[in-house]
Backbone as CSV, one residue per row, in Angstrom:
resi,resn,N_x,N_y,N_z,CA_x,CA_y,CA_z,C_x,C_y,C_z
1,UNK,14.223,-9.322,19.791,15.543,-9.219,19.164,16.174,-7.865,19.500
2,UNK,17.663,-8.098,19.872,18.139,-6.631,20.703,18.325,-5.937,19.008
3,UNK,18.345,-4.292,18.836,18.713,-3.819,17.875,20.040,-2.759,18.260
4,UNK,20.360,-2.202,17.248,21.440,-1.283,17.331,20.624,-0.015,18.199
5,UNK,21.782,1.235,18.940,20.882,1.979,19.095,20.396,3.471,18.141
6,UNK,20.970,3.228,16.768,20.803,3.625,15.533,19.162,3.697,14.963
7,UNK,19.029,2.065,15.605,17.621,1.794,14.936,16.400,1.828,16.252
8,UNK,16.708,1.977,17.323,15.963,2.380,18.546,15.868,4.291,18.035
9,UNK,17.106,4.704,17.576,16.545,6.111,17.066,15.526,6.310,16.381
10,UNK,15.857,5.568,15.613,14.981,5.764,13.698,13.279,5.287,14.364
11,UNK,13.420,4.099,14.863,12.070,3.855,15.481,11.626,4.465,16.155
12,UNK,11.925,5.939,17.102,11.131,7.033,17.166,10.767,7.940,16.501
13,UNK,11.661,8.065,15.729,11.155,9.104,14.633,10.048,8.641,14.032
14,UNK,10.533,7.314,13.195,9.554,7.150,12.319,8.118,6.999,13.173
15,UNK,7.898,6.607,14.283,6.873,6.648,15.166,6.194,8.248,15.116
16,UNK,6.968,9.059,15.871,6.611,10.252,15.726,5.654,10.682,13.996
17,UNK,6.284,10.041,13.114,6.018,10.719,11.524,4.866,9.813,11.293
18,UNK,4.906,8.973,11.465,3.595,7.982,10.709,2.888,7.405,11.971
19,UNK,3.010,7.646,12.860,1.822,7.357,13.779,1.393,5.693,14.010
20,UNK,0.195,5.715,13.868,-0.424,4.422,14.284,-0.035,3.657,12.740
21,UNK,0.129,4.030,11.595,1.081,3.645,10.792,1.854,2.848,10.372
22,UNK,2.907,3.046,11.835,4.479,2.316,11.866,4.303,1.175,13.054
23,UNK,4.786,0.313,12.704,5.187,-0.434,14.098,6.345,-1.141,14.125
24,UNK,6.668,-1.432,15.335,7.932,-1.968,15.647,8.019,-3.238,16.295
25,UNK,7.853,-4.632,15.586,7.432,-5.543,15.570,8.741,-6.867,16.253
26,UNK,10.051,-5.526,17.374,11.338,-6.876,17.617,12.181,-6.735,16.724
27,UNK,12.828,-5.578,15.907,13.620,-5.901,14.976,12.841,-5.888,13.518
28,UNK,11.761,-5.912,13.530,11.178,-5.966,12.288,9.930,-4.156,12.180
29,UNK,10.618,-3.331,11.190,9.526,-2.419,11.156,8.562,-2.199,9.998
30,UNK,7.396,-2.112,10.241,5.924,-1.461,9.390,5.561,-0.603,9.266
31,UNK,5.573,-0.100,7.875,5.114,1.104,7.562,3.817,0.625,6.353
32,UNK,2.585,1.180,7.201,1.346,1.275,6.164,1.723,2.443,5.232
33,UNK,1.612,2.441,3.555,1.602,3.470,2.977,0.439,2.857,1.912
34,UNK,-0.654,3.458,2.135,-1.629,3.672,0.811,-2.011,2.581,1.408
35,UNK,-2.045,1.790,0.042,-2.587,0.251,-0.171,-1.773,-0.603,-0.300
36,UNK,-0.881,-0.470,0.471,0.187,-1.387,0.886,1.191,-0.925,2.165
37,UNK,2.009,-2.006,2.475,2.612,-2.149,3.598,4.174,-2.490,3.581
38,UNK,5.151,-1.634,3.771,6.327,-1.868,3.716,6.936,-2.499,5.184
39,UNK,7.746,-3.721,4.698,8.294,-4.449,5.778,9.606,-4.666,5.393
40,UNK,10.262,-4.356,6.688,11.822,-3.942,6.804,12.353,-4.687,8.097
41,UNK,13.006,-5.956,7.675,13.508,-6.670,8.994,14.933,-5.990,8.853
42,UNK,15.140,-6.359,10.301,16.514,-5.065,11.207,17.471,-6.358,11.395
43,UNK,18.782,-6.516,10.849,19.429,-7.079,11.298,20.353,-6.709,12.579
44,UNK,20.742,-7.564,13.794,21.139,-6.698,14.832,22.282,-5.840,14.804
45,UNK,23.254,-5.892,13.228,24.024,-4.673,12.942,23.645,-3.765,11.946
46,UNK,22.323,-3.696,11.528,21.462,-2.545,11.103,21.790,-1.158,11.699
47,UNK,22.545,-0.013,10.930,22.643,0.049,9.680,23.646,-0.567,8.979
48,UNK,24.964,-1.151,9.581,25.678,-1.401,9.115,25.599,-2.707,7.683
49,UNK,24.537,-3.264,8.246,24.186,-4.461,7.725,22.913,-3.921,6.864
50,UNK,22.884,-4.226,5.709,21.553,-3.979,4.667,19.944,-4.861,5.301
51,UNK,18.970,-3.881,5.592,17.821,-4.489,6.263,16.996,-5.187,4.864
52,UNK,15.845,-6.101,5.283,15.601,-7.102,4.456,14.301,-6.449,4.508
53,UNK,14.457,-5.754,2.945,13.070,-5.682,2.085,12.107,-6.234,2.046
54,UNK,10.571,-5.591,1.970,9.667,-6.832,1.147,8.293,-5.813,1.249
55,UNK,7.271,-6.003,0.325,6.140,-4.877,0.438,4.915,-5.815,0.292
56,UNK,4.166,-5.708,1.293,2.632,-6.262,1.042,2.022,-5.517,0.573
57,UNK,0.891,-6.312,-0.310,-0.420,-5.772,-0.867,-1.420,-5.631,-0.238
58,UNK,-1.963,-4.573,-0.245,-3.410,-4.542,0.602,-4.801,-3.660,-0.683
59,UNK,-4.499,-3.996,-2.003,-5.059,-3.556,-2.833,-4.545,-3.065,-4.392
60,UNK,-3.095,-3.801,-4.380,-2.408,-3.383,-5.873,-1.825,-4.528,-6.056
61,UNK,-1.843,-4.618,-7.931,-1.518,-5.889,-8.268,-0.707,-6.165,-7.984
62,UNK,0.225,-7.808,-8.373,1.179,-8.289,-8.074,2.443,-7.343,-9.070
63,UNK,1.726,-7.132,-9.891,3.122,-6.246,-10.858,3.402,-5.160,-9.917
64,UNK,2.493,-4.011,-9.150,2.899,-3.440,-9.197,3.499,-3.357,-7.891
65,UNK,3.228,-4.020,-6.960,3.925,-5.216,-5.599,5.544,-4.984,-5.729
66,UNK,5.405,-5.929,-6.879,7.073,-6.369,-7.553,7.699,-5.194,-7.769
67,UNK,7.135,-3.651,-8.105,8.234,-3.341,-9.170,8.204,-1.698,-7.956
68,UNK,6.954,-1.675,-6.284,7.440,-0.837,-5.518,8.144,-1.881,-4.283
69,UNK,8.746,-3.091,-4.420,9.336,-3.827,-3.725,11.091,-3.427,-4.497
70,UNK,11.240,-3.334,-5.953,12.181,-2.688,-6.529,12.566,-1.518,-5.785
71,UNK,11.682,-0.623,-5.853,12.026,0.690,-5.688,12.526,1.101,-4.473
72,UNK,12.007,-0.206,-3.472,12.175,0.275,-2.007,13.828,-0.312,-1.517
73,UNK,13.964,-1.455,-2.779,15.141,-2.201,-2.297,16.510,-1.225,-3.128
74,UNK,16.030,-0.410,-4.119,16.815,1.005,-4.413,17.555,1.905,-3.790
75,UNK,16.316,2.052,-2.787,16.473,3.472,-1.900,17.386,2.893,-1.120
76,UNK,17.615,1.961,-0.204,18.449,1.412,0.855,19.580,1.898,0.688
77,UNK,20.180,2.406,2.029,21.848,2.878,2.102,22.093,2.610,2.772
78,UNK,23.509,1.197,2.405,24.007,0.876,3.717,24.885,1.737,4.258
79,UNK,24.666,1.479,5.620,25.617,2.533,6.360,24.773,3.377,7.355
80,UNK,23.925,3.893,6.838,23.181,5.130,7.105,21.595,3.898,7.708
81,UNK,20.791,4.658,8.833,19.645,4.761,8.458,18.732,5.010,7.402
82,UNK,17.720,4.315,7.369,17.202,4.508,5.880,15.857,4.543,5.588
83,UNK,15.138,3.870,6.570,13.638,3.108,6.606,12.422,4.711,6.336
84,UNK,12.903,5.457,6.525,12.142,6.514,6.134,12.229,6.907,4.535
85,UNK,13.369,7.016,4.023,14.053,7.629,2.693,13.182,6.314,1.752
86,UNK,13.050,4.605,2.120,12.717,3.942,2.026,11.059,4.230,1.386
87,UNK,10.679,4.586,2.976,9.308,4.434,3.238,8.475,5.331,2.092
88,UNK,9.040,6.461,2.016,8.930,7.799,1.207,9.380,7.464,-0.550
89,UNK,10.241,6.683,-0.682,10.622,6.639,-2.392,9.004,5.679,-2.351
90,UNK,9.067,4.530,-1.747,7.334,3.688,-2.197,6.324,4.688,-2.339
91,UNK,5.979,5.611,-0.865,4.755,6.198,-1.304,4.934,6.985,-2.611
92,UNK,6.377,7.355,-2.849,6.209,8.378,-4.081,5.573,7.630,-5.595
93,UNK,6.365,6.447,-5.589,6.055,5.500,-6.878,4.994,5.294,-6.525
94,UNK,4.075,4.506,-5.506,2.532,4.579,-5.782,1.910,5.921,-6.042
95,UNK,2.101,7.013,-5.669,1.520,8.246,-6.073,1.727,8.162,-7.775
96,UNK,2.843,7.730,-8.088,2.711,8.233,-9.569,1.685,6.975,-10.232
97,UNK,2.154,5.839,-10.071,1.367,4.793,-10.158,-0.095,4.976,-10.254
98,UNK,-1.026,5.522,-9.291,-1.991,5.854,-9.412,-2.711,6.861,-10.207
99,UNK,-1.585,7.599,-10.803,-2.069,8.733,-11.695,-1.999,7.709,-13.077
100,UNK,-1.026,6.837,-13.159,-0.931,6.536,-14.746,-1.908,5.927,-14.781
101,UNK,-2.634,4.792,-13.571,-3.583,4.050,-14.257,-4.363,3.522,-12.319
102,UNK,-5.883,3.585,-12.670,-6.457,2.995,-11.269,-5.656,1.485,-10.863
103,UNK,-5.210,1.830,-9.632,-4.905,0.468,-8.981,-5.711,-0.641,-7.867
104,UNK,-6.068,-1.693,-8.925,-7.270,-2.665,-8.135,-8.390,-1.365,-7.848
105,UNK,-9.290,-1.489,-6.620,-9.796,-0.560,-6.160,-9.286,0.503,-5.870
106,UNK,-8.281,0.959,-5.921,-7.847,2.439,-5.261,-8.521,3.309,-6.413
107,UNK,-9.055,4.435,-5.773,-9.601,5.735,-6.432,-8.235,6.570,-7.014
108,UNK,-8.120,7.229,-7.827,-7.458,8.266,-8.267,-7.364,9.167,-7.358
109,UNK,-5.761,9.805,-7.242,-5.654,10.677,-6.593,-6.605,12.008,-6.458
110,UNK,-6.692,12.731,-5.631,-7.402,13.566,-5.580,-7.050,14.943,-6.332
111,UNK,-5.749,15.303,-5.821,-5.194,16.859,-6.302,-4.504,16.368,-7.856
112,UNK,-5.126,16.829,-8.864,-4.562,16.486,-10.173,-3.356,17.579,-10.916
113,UNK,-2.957,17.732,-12.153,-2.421,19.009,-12.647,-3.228,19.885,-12.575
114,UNK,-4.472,19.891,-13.145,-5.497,21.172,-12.904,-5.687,21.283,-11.677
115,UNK,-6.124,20.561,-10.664,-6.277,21.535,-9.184,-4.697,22.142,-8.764
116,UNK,-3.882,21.662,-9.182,-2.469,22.543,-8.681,-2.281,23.559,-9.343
117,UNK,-2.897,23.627,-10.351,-2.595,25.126,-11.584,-1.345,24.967,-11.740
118,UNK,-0.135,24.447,-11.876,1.450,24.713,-12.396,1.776,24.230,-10.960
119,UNK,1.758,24.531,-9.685,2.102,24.314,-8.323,2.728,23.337,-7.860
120,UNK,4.013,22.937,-7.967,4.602,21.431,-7.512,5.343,21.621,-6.556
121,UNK,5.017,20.756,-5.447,5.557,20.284,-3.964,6.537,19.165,-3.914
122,UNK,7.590,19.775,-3.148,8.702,18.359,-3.228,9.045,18.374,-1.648
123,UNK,9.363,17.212,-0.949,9.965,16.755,0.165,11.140,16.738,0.165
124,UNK,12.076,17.993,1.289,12.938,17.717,1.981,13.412,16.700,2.566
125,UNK,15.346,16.452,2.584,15.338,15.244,4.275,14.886,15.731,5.309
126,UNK,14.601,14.368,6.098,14.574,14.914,7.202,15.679,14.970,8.326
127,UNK,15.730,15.405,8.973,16.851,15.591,10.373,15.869,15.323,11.881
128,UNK,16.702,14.164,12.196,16.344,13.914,13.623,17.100,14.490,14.647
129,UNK,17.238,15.256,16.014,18.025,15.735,16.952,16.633,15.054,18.062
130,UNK,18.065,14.706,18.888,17.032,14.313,20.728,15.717,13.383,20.508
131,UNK,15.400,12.422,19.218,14.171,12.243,19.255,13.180,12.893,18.551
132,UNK,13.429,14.217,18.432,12.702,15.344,17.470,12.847,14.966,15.754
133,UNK,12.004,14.944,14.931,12.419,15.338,13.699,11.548,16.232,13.287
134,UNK,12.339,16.710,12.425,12.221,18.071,11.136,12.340,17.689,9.935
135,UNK,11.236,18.178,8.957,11.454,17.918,7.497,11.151,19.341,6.661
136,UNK,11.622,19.558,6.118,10.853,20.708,5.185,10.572,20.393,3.740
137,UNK,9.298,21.279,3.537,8.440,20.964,2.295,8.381,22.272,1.577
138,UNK,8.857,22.203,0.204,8.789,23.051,-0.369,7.916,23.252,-1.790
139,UNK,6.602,24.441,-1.960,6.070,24.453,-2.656,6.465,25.233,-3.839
140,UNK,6.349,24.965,-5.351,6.855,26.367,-6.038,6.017,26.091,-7.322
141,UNK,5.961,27.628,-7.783,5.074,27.858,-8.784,3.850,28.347,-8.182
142,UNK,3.858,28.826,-7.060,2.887,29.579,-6.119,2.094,31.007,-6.413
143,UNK,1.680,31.662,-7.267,1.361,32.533,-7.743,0.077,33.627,-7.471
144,UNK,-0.787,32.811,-6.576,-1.752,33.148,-6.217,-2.255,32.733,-5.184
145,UNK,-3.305,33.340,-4.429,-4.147,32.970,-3.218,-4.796,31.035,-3.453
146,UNK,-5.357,30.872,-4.999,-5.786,29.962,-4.908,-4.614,28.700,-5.075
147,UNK,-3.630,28.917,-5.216,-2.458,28.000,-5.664,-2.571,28.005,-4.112
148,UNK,-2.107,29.021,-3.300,-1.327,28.768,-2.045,-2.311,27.738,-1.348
149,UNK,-3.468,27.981,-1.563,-4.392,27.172,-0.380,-4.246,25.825,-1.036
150,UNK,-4.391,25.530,-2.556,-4.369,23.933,-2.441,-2.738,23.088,-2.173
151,UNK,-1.627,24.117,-2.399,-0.131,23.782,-1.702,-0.097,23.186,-0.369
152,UNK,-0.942,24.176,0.147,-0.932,24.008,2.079,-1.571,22.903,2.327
153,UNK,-2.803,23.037,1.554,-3.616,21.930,1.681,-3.548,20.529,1.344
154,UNK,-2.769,20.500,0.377,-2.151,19.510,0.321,-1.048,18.766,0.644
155,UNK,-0.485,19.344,1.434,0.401,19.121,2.839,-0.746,18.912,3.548
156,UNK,-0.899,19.409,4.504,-1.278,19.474,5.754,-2.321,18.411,5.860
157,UNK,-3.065,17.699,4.817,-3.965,16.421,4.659,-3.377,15.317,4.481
158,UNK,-2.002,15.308,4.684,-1.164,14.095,4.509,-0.971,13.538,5.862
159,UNK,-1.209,12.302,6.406,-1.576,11.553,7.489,-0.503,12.386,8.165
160,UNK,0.558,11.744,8.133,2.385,12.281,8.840,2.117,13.602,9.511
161,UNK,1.771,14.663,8.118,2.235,16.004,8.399,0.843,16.330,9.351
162,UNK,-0.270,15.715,9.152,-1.035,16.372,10.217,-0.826,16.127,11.805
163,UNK,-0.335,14.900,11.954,0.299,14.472,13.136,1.766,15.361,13.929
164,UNK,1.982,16.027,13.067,3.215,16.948,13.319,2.752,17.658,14.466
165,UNK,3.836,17.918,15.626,3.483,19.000,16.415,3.420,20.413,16.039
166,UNK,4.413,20.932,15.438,4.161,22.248,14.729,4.221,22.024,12.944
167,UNK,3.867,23.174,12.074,4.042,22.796,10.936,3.889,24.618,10.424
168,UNK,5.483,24.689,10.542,5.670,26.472,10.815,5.647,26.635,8.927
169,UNK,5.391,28.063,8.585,5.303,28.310,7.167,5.575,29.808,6.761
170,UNK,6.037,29.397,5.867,5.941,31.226,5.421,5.715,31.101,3.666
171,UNK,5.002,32.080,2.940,4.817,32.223,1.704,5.200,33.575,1.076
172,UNK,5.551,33.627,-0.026,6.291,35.247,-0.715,5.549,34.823,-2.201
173,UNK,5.122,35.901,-2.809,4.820,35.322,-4.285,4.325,36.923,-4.621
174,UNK,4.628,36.811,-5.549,4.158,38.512,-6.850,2.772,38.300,-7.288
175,UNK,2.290,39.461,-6.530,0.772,39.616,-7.092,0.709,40.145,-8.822
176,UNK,0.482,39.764,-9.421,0.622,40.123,-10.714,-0.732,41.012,-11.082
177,UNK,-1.453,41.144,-10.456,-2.552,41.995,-10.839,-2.107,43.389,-10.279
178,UNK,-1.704,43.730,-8.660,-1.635,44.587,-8.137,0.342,45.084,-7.942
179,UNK,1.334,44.212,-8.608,2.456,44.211,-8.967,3.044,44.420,-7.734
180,UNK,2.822,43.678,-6.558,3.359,43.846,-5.087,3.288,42.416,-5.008
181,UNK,4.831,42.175,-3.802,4.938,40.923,-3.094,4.315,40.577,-1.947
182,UNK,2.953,39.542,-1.871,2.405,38.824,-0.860,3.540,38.032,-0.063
183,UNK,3.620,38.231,0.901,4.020,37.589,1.862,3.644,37.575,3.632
184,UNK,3.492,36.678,3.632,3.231,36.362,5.121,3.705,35.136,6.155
185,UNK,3.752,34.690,7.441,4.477,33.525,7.754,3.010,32.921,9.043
186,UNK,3.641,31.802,9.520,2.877,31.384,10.466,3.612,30.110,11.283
187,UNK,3.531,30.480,12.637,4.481,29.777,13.784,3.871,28.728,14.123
188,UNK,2.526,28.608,13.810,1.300,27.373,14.306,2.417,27.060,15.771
189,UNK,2.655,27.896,16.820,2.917,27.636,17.984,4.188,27.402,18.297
190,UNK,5.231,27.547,17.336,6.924,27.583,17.565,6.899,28.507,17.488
191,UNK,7.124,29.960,18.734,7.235,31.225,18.555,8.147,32.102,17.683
192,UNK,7.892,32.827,16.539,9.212,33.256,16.201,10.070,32.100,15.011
193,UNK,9.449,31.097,14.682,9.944,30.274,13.775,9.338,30.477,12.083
194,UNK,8.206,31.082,12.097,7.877,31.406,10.712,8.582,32.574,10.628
195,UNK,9.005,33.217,11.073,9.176,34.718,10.765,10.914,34.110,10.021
196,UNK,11.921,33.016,10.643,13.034,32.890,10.746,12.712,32.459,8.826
197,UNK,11.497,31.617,8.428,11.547,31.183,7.355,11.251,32.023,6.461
198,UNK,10.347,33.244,6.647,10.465,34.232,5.485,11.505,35.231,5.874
199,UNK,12.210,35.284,7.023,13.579,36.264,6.369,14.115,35.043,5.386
200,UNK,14.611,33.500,5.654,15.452,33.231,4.268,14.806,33.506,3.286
201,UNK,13.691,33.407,3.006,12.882,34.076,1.806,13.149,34.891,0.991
202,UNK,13.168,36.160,1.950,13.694,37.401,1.596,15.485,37.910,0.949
203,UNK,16.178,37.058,2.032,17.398,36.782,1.628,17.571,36.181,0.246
204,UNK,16.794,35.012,0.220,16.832,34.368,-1.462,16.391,35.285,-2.416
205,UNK,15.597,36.126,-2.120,14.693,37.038,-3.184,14.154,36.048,-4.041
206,UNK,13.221,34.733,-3.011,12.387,34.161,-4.033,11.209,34.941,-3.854
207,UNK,10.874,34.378,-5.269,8.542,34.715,-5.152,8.007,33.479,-5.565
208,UNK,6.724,33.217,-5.277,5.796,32.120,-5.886,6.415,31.121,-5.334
209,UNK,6.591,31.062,-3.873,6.591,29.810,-2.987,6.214,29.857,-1.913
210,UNK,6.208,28.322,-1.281,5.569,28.405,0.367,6.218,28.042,0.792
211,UNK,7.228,27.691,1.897,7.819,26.346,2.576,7.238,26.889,4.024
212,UNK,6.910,25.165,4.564,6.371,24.313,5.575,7.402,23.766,6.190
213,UNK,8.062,23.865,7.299,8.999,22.611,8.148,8.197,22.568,9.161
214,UNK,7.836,21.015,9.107,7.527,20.636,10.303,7.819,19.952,11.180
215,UNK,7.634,19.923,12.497,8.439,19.240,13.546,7.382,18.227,14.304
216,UNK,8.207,16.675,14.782,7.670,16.187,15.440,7.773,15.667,16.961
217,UNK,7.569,16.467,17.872,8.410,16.640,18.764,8.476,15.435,19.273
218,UNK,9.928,14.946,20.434,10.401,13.703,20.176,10.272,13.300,21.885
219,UNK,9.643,14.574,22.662,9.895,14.586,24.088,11.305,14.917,24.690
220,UNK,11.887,15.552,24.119,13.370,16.357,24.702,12.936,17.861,24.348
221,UNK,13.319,18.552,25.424,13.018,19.687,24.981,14.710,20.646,23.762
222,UNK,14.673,20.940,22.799,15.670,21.219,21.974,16.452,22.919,22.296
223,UNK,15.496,23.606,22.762,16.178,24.898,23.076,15.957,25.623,21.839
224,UNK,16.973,26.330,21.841,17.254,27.723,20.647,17.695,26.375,19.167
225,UNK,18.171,25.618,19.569,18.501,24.365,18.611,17.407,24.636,17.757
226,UNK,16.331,23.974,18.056,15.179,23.714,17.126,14.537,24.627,16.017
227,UNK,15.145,26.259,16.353,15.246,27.454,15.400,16.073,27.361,14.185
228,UNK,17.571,26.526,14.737,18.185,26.414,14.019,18.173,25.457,12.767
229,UNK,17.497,24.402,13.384,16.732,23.196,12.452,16.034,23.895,11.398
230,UNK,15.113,24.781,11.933,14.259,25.237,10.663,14.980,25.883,9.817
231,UNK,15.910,26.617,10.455,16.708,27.700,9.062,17.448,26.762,8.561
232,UNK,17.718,25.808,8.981,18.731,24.913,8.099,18.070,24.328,6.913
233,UNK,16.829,23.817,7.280,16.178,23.409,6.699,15.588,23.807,5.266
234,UNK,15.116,24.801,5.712,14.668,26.105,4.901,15.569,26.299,3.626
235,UNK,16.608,26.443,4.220,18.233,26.872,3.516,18.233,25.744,2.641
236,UNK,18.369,24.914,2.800,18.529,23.307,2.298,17.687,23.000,0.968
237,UNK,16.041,23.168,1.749,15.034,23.059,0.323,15.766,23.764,-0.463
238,UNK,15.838,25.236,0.025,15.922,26.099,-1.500,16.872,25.826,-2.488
239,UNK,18.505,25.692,-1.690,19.697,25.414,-2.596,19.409,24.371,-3.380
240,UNK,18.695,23.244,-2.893,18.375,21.931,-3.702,18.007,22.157,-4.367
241,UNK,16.879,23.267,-4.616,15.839,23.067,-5.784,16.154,24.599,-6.504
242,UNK,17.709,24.758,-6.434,18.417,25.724,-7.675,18.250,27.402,-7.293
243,UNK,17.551,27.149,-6.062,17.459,28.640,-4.966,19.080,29.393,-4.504
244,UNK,19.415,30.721,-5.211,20.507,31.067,-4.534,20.377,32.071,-3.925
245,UNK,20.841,32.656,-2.181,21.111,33.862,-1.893,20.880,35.241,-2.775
246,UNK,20.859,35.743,-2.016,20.775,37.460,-3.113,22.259,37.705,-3.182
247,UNK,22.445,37.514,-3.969,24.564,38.070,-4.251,25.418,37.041,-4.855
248,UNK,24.914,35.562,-3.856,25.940,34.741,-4.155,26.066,34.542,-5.541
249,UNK,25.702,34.782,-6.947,26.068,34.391,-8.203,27.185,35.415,-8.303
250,UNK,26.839,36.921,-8.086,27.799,37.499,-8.458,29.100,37.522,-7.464
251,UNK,28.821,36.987,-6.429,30.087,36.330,-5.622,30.940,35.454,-6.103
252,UNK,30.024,34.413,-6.622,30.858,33.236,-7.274,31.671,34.129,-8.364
253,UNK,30.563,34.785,-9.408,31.524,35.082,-10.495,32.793,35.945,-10.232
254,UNK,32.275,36.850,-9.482,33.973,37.858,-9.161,34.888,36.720,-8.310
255,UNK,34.499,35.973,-7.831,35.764,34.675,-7.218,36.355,34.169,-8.502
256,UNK,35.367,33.770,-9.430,36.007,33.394,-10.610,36.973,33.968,-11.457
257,UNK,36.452,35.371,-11.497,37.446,36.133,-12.112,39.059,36.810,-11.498
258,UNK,38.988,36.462,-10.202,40.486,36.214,-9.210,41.058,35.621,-9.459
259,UNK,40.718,34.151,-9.773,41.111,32.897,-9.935,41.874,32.840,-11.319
């Protein structure tokens, strides 16, 4: 079945992100998540046209089938690509799912409130350019050496993100024993790209976080572009999650008081 070339995009990406995972079945795509399987038929004016939902079981009841077959038929935006935003609201509801109560055989998650100590990780969009995508992950409530390692670590053990070609990082957080800011970054092989994520860091004057963007390269080479991805990125987590510049409040307010 011919598709749009919207969804010949998306089907590299999502290839790139979930690996052996995803498949692309003619118009029809698969995404394994957990203990189940999201299936998304492509109509040939996909996105324009709403793609056709539906989630197999491969180990959770029929309730709870039904109600991440809900969630997935939620997320859908027509118009837009979607099958990722999709793919990602399911795994999130089975993640919680599994904390409220064991599903069929599935084991309980591993990283609980106590192994995070306070520490909560949220997912960025992602942005595709040339085939490439970028997502950034942002950790907060980071406070210590042992927070940071199970943050990272719990990224970086997630099928997707280990498959990433790079998975650049930088961390800032207040030592509270020794009353100095830890910070450090790491390029894992994009030269010069962690360093771009703790200057926004610094610019924000956050502490007690990590952010991770990682890239999956798409086989185009991106240039100075792909620098720019990360700071965008970067930029993006933070404002979302109530992060402002060093100034901009009192910018806003003296604008206000012009006005």
């Amino acid at each position: 079945m011919r598709v749009s070339h919207e969804a010949e995009e998306e089907a590299a990406a999502l290839a790139a992100i979930f690996g052996s995972e995803f498949r692309d079945a003619g118009g029809t795509f698969e995404v394994d998540i957990g203990s189940v399987t999201l299936v998304a038929g492509l109509p040939a004016t996909y996105p324009v046209e709403r793609p056709r939902i539906s989630v197999r079981s491969r180990g959770v009841s029929e309730r709870v089938r039904r109600e991440l077959t809900d969630v997935a038929e939620a997320a859908v935006r027509v118009g837009d690509v979607c099958i990722f935003d999709v793919a990602e609201a399911v795994r999130a509801r089975l993640d919680d799912a599994a904390q409220e109560a064991p599903l069929a055989s599935t084991p309980p998650a591993r990283h609980s409130a106590d192994l995070s100590r306070g520490a909560t990780v949220v997912d960025g969009e992602p942005l595709v350019d040339r085939r490439s995508t970028f997502q950034a992950f942002l950790a907060m409530g980071v406070t210590s050496e042992s927070q940071l390692e199970w943050a990272l670590g719990s990224l970086l053990e997630r099928s997707k993100i280990k498959r990433a070609t790079h998975n650049v990082r930088a961390f800032r957080f207040l030592d509270d024993r020794k009353n100095v800011i830890r910070a450090d970054n790491d390029d894992d092989g994009e030269d010069g790209a962690g360093a771009k994520i703790a200057h926004l860091l610094e610019i924000f004057a956050v502490t007690d976080v990590l952010v991770v963007v990682s890239r999956w390269y798409g086989g185009v080479k991106l240039g100075p572009d792909r620098f720019k991805h990360v700071a965008k990125l970067t930029q993006r987590i933070l404002e979302d999650n109530g992060y402002r510049r060093r100034g901009a409040e009192a910018a806003a307010t003296n604008s206000k008081r012009r006005s």
